[in-house]
C-alpha positions as CSV (number, residue, x, y, z in Angstrom):
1,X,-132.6,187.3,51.9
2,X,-132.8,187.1,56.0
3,X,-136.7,187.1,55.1
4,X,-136.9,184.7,52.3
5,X,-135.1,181.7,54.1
6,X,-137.2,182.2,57.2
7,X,-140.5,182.2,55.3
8,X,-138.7,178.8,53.6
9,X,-138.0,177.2,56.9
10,X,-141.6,178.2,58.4
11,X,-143.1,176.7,55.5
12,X,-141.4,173.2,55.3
13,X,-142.0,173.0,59.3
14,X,-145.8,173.6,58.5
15,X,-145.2,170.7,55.6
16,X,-143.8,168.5,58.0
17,X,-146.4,169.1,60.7
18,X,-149.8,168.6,58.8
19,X,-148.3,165.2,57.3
20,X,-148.6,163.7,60.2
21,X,-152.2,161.7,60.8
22,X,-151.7,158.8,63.6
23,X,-154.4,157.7,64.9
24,X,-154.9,155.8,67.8
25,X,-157.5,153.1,68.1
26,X,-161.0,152.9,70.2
27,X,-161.0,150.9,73.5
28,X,-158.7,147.8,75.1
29,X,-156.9,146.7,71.8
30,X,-155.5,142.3,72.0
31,X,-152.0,142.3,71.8
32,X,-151.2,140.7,67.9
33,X,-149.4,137.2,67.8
34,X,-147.8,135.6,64.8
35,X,-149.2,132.8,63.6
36,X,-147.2,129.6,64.3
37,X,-145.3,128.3,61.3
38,X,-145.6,124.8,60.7
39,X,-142.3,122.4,60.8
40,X,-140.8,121.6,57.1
41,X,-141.9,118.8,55.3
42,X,-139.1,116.5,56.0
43,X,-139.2,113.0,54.7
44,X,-137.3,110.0,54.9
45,X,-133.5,110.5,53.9
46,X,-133.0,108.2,50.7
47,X,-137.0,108.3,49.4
48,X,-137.4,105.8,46.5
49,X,-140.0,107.0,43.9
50,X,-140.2,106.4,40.4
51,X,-142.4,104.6,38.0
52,X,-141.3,101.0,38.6
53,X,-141.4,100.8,42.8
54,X,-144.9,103.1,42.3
55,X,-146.0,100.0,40.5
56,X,-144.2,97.5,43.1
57,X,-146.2,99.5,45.7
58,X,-149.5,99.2,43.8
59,X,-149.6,95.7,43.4
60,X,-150.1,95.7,40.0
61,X,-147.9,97.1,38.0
62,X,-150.0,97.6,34.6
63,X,-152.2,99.5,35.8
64,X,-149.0,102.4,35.5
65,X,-150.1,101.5,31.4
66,X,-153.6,101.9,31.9
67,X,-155.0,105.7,31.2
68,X,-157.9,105.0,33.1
69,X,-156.4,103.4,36.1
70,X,-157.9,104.5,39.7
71,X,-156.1,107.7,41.0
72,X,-154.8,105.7,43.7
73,X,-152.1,104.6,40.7
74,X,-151.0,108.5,40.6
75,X,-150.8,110.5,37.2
76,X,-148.4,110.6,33.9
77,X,-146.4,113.9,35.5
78,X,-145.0,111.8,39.0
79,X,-142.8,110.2,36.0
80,X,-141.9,112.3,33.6
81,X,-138.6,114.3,33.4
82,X,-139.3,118.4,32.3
83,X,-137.6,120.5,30.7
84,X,-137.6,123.4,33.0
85,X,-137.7,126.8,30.4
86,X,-139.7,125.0,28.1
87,X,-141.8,122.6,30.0
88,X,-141.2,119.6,27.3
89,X,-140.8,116.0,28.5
90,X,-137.3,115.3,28.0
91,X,-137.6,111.5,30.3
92,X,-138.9,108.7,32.6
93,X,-138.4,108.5,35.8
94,X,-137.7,104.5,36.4
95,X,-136.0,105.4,39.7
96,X,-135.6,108.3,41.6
97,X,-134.0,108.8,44.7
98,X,-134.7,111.8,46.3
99,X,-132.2,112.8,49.4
């Protein structure tokens, strides 16, 4: 018994000894620096967006009905109102204020 636990605890130590690979790199290595994160995004407390100051802003306002307006006029999805399982337009937004 003396015999078969020594044979155990030789083996595991061998186990434990040949799973160790480091290896250490060739020549003068640069130290490693993290990347600088940029600031947040922070915008203007009290934002007004929405479908009727976007057309204020634009200067002319039907171009929000036109589908072929300039892309300066924005898209369909600034204004609409998801659903947010099922992705289904449930809105406008005439006003929006976003904090």
């Amino acid at each position: 018994m003396k015999y078969l636990f020594a044979i155990l605890l030789l083996v595991a130590t061998a186990g434990m000894a040949s799973a160790q690979n480091y290896r250490s790199p060739i020549g003068k290595q640069e130290p490693v620096r993290a990347a600088p994160t940029p600031p947040p995004h922070i915008g203007q407390r009290g934002d007004v967006s929405g479908s009727i100051p976007r057309g204020v802003r634009g200067g002319n306002p039907l171009q929000l009905l036109n589908p072929l307006a300039p892309a300066r006029y924005g898209t369909a999805a600034e204004s609409v109102i998801y659903e947010p399982y099922t992705w289904k337009w449930r809105g406008f937004k005439l006003f929006e204020i976003v904090w």
